[in-house]
PASE-159416 format. One record per residue: x, y, z of N, C-alpha, C, O in turn. Coordinates in steps of 0.1 Angstrom, whole numbers, plus 5000, padded with zeros to 4 digits. Each point is the difference from the previous one (the first is absolute). Layout:
N
XYZXYZXYZXYZ/...
This chain:
394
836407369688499249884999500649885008499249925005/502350084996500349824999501050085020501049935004/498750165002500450095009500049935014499050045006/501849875001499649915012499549854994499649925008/500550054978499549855000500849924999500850014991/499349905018501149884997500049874992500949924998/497750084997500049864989498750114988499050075001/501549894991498750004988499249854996500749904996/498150085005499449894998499150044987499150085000/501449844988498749994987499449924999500449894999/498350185000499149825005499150015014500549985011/498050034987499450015012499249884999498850015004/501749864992499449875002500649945014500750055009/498949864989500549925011501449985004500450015012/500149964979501550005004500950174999501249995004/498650094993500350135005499050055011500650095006/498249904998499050035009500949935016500050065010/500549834989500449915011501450035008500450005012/500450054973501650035004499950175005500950045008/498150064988499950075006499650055014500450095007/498349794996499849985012501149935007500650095005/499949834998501049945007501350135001500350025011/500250034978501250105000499250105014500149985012/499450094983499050105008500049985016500550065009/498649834991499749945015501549965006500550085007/500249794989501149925005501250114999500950005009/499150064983501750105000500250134998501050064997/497049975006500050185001500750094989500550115001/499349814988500350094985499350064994498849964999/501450134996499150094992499849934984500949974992/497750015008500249894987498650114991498950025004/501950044980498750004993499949954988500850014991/497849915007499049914996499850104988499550115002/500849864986499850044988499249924989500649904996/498350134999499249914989499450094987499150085001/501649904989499150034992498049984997499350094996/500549845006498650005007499250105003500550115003/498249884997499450135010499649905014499350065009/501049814993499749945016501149935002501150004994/498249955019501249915008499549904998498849994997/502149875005499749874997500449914987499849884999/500850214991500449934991499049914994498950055002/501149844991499149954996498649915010498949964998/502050065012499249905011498350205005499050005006/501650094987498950095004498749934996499849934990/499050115024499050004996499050145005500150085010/499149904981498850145007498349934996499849894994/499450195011498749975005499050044990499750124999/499949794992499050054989498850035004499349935007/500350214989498950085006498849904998499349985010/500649974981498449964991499849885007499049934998/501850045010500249825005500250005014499549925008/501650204996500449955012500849925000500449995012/500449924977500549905000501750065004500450124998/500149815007501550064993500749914989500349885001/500050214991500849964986501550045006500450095007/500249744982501249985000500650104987500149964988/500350145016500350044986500749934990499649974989/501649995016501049904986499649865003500849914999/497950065004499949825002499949955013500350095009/499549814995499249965015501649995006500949984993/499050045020501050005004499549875014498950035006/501649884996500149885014500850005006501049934996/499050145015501349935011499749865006499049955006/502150014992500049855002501750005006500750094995/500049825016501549985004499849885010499249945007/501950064989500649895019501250045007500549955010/500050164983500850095009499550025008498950064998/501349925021499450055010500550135002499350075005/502149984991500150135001499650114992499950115003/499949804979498950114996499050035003499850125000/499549805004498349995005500150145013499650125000/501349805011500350135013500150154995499250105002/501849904993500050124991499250084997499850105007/499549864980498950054997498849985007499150004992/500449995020499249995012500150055004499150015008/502250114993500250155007499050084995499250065008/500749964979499150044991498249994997499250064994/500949835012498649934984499549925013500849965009/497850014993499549875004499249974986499650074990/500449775012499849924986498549925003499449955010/500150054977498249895002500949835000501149964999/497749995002500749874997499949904986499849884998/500350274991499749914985501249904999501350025000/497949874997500849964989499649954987499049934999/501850094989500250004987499749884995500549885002/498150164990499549814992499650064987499250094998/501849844991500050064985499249884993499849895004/499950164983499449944993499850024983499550104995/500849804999500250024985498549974991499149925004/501150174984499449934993500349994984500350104993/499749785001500749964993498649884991499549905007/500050144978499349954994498550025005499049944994/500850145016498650055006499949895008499149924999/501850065010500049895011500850105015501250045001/498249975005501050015013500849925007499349905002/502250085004500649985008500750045009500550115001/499749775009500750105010501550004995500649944991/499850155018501850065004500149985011499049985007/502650024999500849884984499749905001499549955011/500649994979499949874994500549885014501049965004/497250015000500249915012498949864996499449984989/500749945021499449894995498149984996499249914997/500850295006498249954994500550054983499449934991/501450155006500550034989499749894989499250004991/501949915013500349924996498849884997499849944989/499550065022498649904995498850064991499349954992/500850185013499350064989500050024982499150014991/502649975010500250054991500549854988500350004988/499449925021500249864989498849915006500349885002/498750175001498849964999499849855011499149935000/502050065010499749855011500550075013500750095004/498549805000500650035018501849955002500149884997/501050195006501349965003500349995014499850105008/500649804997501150015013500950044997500450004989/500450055022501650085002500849914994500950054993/498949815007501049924990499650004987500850034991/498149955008499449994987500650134993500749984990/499050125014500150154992502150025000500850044992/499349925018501650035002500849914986500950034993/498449855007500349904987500150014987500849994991/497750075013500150064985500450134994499950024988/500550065020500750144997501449935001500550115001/500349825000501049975001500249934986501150024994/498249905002499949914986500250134989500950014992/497950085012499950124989501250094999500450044989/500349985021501150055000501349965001500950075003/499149764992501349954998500550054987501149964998/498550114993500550024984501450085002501050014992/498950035017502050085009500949924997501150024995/498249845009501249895007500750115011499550105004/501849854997500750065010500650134999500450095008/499449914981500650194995499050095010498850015001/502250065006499950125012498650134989500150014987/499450045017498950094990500950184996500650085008/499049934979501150104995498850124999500350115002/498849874996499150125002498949985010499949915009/498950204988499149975008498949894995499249945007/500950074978499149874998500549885005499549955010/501450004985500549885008500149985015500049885004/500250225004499850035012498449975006499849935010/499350134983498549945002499849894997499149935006/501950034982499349844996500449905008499349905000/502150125010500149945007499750015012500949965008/497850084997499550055013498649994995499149995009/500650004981498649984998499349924987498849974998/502650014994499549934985499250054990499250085004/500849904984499850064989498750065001499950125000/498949805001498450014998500150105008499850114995/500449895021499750115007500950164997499650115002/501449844994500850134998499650094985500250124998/499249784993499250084991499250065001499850104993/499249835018498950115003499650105007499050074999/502249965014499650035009501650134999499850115004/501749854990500750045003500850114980500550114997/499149784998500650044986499650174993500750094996/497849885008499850144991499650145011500150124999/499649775015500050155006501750105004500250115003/500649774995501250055001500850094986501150054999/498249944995500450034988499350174997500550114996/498449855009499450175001500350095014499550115002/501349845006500350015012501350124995499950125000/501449774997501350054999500250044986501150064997/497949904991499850104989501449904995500950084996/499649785003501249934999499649875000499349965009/501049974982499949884996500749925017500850035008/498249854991500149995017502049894995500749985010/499550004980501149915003501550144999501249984998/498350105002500850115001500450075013500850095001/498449855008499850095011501349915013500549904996/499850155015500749905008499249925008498950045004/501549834999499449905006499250055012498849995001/502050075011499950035012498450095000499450025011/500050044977498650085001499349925004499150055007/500849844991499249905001499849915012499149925002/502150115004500249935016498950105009499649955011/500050134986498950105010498949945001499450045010/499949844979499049995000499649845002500149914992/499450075026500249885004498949894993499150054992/501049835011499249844997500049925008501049955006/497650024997499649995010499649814999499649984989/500449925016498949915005499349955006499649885000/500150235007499150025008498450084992499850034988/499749995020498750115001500250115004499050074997/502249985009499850105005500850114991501049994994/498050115008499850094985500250145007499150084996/501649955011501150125008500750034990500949924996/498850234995501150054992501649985006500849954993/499550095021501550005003500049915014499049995007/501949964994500949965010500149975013500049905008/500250284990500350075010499350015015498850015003/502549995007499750025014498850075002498949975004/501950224990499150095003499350024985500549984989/498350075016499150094991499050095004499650035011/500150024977498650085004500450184994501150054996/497750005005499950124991499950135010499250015009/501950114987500150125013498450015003499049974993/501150085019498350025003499750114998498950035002/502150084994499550154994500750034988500250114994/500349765001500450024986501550075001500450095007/500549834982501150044994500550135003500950025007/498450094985500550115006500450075011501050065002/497949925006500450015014500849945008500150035012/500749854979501649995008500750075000500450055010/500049974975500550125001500250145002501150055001/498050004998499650085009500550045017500150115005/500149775001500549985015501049975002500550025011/500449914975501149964996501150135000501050025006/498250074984500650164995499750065009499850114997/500049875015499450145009500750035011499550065010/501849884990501050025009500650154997500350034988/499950065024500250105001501450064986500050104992/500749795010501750054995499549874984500849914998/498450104998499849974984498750114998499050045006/502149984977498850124993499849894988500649894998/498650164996499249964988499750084990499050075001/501549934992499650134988499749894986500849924996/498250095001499149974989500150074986500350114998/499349794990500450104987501050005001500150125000/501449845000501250075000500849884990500249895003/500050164988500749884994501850005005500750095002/499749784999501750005005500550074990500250125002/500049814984500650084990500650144999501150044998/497350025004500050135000500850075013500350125000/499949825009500950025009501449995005500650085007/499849794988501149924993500950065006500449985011/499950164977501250064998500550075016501150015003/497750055005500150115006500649945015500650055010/499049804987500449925015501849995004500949954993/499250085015501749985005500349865000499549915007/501650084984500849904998500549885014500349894997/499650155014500449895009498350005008500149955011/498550104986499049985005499449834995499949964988/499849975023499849865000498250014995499050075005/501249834984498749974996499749914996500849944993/497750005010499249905000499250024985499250094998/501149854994499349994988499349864998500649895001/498150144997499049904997499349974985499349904997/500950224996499849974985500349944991500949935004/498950044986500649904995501250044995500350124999/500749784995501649995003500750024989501250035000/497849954987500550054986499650154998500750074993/497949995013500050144997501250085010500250124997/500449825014500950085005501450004998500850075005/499549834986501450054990499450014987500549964990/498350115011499650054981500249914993500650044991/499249825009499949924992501549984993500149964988/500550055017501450004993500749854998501049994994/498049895011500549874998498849954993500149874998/498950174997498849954992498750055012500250075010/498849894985498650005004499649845007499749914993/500250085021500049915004498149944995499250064994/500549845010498449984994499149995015500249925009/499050184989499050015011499049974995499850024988/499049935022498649974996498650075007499249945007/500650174989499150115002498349955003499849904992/499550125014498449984996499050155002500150105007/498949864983499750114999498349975004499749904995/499150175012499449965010498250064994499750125000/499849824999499050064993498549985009499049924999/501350205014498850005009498050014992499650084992/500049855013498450004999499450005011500449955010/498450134989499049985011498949934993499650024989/499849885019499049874993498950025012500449995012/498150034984498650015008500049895003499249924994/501550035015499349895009501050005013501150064999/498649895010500949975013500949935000500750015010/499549894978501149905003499449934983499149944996/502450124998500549974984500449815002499149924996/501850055008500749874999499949895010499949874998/500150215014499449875019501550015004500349955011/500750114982501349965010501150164989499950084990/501149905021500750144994500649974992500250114994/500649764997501150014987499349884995499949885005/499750184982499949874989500649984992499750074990/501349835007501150044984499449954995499149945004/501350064978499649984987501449934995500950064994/498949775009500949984995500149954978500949954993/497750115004500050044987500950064992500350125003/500549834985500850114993498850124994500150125001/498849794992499050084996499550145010499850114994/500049885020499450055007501350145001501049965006/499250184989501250064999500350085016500950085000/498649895009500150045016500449865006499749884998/501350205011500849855011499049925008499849885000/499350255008499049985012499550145004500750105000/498049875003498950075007500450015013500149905007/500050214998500350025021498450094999499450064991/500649895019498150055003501250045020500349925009/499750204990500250025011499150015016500750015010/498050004993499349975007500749885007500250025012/500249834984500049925007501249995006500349905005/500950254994500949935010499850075012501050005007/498050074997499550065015498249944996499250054993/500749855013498249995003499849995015499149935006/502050164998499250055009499550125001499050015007/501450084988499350134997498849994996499649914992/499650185012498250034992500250134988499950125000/500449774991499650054988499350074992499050045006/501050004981498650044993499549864996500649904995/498350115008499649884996498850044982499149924996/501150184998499550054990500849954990499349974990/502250015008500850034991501349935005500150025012/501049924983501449984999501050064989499750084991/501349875011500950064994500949864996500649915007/499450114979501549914998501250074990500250114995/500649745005501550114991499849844991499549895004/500950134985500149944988501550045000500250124997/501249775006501550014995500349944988499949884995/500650274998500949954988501349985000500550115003/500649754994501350075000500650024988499549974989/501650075013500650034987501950065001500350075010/500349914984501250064997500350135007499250094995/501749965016500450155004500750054989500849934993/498850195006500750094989500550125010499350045009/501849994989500750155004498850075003499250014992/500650045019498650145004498749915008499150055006/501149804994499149955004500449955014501250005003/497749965007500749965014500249814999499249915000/502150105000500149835000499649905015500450005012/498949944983499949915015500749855003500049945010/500550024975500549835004501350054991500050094991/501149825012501249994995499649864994499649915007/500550074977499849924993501049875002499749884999/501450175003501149955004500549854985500249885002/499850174990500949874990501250034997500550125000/500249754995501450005002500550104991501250004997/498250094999500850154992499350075009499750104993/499749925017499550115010501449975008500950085001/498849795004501549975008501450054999500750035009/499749974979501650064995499850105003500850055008/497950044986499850095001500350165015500550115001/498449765008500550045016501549955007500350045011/500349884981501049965005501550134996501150015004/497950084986501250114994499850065011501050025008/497850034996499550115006500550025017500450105006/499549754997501049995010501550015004500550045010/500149924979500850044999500650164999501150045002/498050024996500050154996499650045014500550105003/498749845006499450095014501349975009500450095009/500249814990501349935008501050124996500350075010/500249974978501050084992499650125005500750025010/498350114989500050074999499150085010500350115004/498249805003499350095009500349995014498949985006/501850024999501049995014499150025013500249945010/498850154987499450065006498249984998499250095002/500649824994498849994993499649835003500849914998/498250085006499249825005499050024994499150085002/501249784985499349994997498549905009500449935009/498250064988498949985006499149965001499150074996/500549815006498250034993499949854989500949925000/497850084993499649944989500950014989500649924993/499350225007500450064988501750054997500750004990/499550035023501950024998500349915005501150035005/498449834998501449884999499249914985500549894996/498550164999499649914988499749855006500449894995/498750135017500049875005498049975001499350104998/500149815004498449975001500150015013500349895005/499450215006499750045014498449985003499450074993/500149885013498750015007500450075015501149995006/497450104997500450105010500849925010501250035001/498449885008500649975011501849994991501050055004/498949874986501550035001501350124994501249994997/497750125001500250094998500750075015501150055002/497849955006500450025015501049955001501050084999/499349785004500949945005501250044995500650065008/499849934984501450034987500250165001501050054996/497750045010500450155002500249985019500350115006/499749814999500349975020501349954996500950045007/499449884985501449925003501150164993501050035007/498750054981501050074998500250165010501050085000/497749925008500350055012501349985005501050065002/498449815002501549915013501149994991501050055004/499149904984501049994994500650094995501250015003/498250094989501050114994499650165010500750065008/498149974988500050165009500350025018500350115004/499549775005500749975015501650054997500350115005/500649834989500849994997501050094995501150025002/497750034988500550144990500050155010500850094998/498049925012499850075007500950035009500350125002/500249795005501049945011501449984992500649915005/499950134988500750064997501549894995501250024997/498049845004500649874997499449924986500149894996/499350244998500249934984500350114990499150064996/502249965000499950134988499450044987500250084992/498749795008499450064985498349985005499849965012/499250064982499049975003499649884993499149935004/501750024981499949864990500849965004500049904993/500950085014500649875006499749865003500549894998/498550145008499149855000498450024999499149965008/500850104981498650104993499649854991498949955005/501649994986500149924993499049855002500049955011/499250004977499049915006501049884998501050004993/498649905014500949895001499749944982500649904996/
């Protein structure tokens, strides 16, 4: 099985899909791509719902969004992109608003017209109750970025059904992802680049894996393999970081969703692709009505498709998607590291899920391009003797 391969990669998401391509192409290694799975793409997979035509996100909408110009290049080898971009929208009390929280938000939501001073004024008055104290979780972290009134309605309970964790439990930094705006302009991200593959997700990778000298074998769990692999064979592990020392330092806390597809008789359920429910009452995060992140495709116009997300707590056997990350998750990962430094010599850790870190794709890419350059260049070339040597997330 393992006969001529020079790296083992687990994990056919993005950040093992990327380190394989690059090994392969840049340093002519024989790399094989192992997933328990029956596809490729890790969570970012998508495929093409018969009844619709649509393509469904299987684990949740996926948006490329960066300002990495070398990620963007990158993945351009791959993919040409539409020119979506991302306009969210909440509903909270049977009212709609926009995302994030920008300055129509804000006049909507306390009933007068604001100027940029006006509104900047008074979100700052609302959110002096800190005084100077630095924010210790994520409530206080929202309150000072957006103040009480707004953070109750818009951030409290959908966060709460989100991470399944009392939001003053959570770390501050979750809450840095989600910008405020005062302005008008009501652009979910940022970002340089955007926009959605024009043949879909899968088909990156797909072009990604299709280099001669990478195999892919599917269904295959590591585990079950584990034993059989040679002790100085270098491997890329992308799973998560507590099931691969068996839990031997605790159960780190992951946050799972679970996806409850509908087909609805009409052409268009909502007018836009993500609606959240920032409702405690309402027991779903948000509605993805997938049609609207390709309108350019000719659709069925008979029927859509949506996903109703639930989240909830990862349990052992389930697929984790967020590192909960609180300060007993943290000791927790801080054992675990300690343990990849000590004992897997030969082993990088990867990914979302084996550095326990919150990756969005592009910097999923990026952080699997830099341990290219940084550790497997290096390791290959015969000027680094471990493959964890400089495996390790900062």
């Amino acid at each position: 099985m393992l006969n001529g391969v020079d790296l083992i990669i687990v994990g056919a998401g993005f950040y093992g899909a990327t380190l394989a391509e690059r090994v392969a192409t840049k340093l002519g290694r024989r790399v094989l791509v192992i997933d328990r799975r029956a596809h490729i793409g890790g969570n970012a997979y998508t495929e093409t719902d018969a009844a619709t035509g649509v393509e469904i996100h299987r684990y949740g909408p996926h948006l490329f969004h960066t300002s990495n110009k070398d990620v963007w290049d990158y993945l351009r080898a791959f993919t040409r992109f539409t020119s979506y971009r991302h306009r969210a929208f909440s509903s909270y009390r049977d009212q709609v608003y926009s995302l994030p929280i920008n300055l129509a938000t804000i006049c909507q939501f306390f009933g007068r017209r604001f100027s940029p001073d006006q509104a900047r004024a008074m979100i700052a008055e609302q959110a002096s109750e800190l005084g100077d104290r630095p924010p210790a979780n994520l409530e206080e972290k929202a309150i000072s970025l957006i103040g009480r009134p707004l953070y109750e309605a818009f951030i409290r309970g959908y966060t709460a059904k989100q991470w399944q964790t009392d939001p003053r439990e959570l770390p501050p930094q979750i809450i840095a992802r989600l910008p405020v705006r005062y302005t008008f302009e009501d652009g979910y991200f940022n970002d340089r680049f955007q926009g959605q593959p024009l043949e879909g997700y899968t088909a990156i990778f797909e072009k990604m894996l299709a280099h001669p000298l990478i195999e892919t074998r599917l269904g295959v769990d590591f585990f079950d393999i584990k034993g059989s692999i040679p002790k100085n064979m270098p491997i890329a592990y992308t799973g998560a970081i507590d099931r691969y020392f068996d839990y031997a330092e605790g159960d780190l806390g992951w946050r799972t969703i679970d996806i409850e597809f509908e087909h609805m008789n009409t052409p268009d359920h909502q007018g836009t692709a993500i609606m959240n429910y920032a409702d405690e009452a309402v027991p779903y995060t948000r509605i993805v009505e997938f049609r609207h992140f390709n309108p350019e495709r000719d659709l069925s116009r008979e029927k859509t498709l949506i996903g109703r997300e639930f989240s909830r707590f990862a349990r052992r056997g389930d697929e984790p998607y967020y590192p909960i990350d609180t300060r007993a998750d943290q000791k927790i990962y801080d054992r675990y590291q300690t343990r990849a430094r000590q004992g897997a010599d030969n082993t990088h850790f990867g990914g979302r899920l084996g550095t326990y870190r919150y990756l969005d794709m592009h910097q999923a890419i990026g952080a699997a391009l830099k341990a290219f350059e940084t550790v497997f260049v290096p390791y290959f070339e015969g000027r680094l003797d471990t493959v964890s040597a400089r495996s390790r997330p900062a």
